[in-house]
N, C-alpha and C positions, 0 to 999 in steps of 0.2 A: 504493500500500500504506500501509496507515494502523498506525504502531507501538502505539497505545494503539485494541483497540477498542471498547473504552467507558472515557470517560475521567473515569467515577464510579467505575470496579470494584473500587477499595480506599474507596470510601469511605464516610462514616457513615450510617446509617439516614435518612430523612427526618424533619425536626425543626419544618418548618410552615412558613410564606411567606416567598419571598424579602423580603432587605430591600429600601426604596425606594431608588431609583437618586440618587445625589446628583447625577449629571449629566442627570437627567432625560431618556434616550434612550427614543424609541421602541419600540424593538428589545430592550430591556434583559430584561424578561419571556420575550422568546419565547426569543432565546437564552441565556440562564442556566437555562433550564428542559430546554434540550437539554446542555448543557455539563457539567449540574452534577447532576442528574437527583434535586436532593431532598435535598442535602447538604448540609452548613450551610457559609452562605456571609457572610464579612464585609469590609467595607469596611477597609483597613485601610493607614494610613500608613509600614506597615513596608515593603511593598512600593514599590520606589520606581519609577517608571515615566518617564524622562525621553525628552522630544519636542519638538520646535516647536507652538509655538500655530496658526503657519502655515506651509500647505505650500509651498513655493517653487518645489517642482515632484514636481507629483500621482504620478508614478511611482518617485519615490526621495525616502522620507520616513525619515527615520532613528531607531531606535528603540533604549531599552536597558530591558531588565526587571532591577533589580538588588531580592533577595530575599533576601541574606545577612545584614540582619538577622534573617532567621525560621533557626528551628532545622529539621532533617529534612523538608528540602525534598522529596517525592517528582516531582510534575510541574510544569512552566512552560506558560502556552497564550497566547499573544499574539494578541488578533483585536483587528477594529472592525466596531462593531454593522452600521454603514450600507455596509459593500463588498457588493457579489453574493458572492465566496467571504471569508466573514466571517472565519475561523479561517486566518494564516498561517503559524506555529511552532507545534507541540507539542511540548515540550523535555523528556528526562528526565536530570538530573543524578547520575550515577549515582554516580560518584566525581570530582564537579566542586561548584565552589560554584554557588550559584543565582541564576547571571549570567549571560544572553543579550542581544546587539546585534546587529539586522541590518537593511535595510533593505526598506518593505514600499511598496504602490500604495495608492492613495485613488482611492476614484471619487466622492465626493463628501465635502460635511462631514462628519464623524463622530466620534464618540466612539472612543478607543484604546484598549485597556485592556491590564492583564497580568493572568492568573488564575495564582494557585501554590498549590498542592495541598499540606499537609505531612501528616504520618504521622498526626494524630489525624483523618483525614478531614473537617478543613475548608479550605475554600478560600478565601483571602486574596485582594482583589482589588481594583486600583486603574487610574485611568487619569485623560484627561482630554479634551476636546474640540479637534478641529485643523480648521482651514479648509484647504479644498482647491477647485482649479477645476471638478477633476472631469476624469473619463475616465480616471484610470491606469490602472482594469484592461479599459477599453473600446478601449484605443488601439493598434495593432499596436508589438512593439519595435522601438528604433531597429537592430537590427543583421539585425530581417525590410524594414524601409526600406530600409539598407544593399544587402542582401541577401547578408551574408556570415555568416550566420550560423551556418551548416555549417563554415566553415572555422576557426573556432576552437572550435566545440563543445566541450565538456570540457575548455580549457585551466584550470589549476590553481596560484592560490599561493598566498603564503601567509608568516606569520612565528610568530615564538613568541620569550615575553622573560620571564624572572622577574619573577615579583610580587609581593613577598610570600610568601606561604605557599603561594605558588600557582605555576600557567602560564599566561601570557596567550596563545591563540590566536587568532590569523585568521586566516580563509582567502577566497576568491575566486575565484567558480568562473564559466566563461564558458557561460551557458547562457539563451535568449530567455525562458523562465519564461512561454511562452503560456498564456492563461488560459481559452481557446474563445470568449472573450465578443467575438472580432474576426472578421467576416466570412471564409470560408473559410480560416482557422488554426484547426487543432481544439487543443484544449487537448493541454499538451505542456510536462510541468514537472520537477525533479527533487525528487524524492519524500522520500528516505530520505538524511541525514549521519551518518554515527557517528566517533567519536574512540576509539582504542584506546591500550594502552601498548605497549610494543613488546614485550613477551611475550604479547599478545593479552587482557589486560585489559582490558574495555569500561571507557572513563571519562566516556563521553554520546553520546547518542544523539537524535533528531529526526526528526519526522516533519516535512513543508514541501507547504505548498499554492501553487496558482497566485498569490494572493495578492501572494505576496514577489517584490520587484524583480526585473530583467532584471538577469543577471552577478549572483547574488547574495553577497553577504557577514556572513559570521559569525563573531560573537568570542563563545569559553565561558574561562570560567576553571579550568581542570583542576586537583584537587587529589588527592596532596599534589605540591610542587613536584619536580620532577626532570630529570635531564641527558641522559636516555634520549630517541630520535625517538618522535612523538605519531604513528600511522598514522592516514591520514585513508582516509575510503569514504563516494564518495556514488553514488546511483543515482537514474535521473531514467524517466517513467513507460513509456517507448519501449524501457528496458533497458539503454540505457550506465552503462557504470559507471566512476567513476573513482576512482583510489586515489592513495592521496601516501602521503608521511611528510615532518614536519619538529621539526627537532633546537629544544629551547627554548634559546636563545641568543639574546642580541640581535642583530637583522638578519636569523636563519637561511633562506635561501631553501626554497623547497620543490622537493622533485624529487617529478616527477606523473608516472605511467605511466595511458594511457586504453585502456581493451578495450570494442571496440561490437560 
């Protein structure tokens, strides 16, 4: 289930060719032209996009899209041109700042980028080029090797710590994030994270593709800061769902209940 579906639909009229790619990717054309669908799009150092230059290891490449310098941030979209599923985060920060860290696959070099969306309908967008060996999203994961990967399914943790004017979350969810691109494993990912308050206040939300690492992990910034538990909800594309909550405190454990 894809939360944004089209993920131009607030935005501004078409205003003429994209700009040229400072990283010179191949790919850059074809996907900005699906992404962005005619928006006005710029390069832009506010967005700050932090990565290794290399990958150390193709399947767990660590990413942070931080965007809190721009004002009324509506979407976040984290891809690289050169994967097979290009597009691994779509973030909406709903009452969060406009900060995502998670970790995604490389299947070969490629360009990373973060795209953010703000309210005048354009789109900010920066990134930078990573070497990789290649195969992270060709390679089965280590826990279908193992092959225990049913027995931990949906385990869930997690922390939360003042930050400022903020919550810092993480959480960690134990899930293979098969991407179909491996010989008889059909693709089998978890789809959908949402952060609520504890009166049912949405505070973000994200769509997730195969893409994103095995056991994935994700840190948002929830704003305004508070003492109240943050409800976590993710569902993955098979139908399990898992729910938490965890209190922002520093250390705070998560307590995770799973329903399949």
């Amino acid at each position: 289930m894809r939360l944004f579906p089209s993920l131009a639909a607030s935005a501004a009229p078409a205003v003429g060719p994209l700009p040229a790619d400072p990283l010179g990717s191949p790919m850059w054309t074809y996907h900005a032209g699906k992404l962005f669908a005619g928006a006005p799009v710029v390069f832009d150092p506010a967005v700050r996009v932090d990565l290794p230059m290399l990958a150390e290891n193709q399947h767990v490449l660590p990413v942070t899209i931080d965007a809190r310098a721009l004002s009324a941030v509506r979407r976040m979209v984290l891809f690289a041109d050169l994967n097979p599923i290009p597009i691994a985060v779509e973030y909406e920060p709903l009452a969060a700042h406009a900060y995502l860290a998670t970790r995604i696959k490389l299947d070969q070099r490629t360009p990373v980028r973060g795209a953010v969306l703000t309210a005048d309908g354009v789109w900010h967008v920066a990134g930078g080029w990573v070497d990789a060996a290649g195969g992270g999203c060709s390679a089965p994961p280590v826990s279908r090797v193992r092959g225990d990967w049913a027995d931990h399914l949906g385990e869930l943790r997690g922390a939360a710590w003042p930050q400022g004017d903020a919550t810092r979350v993480r959480i960690a969810i134990r899930h293979p994030m098969d991407t179909g691109l491996v010989e008889n494993i059909p693709a089998y990912n978890i789809e959908e994270v949402t952060f609520a308050a504890e009166d049912g206040t949405p505070l973000a939300r994200m769509t997730v593709h195969g893409s994103v690492s095995e056991d994935p992990v994700f840190t948002v910034l929830l704003s305004p800061a508070g003492r109240g538990p943050v409800a976590v909800n993710a569902r993955d594309t098979g139908g399990v769902v898992v729910t938490g909550a965890v209190a922002p405190r520093s250390g705070a454990a998560l307590a995770a209940a799973v329903r399949r």
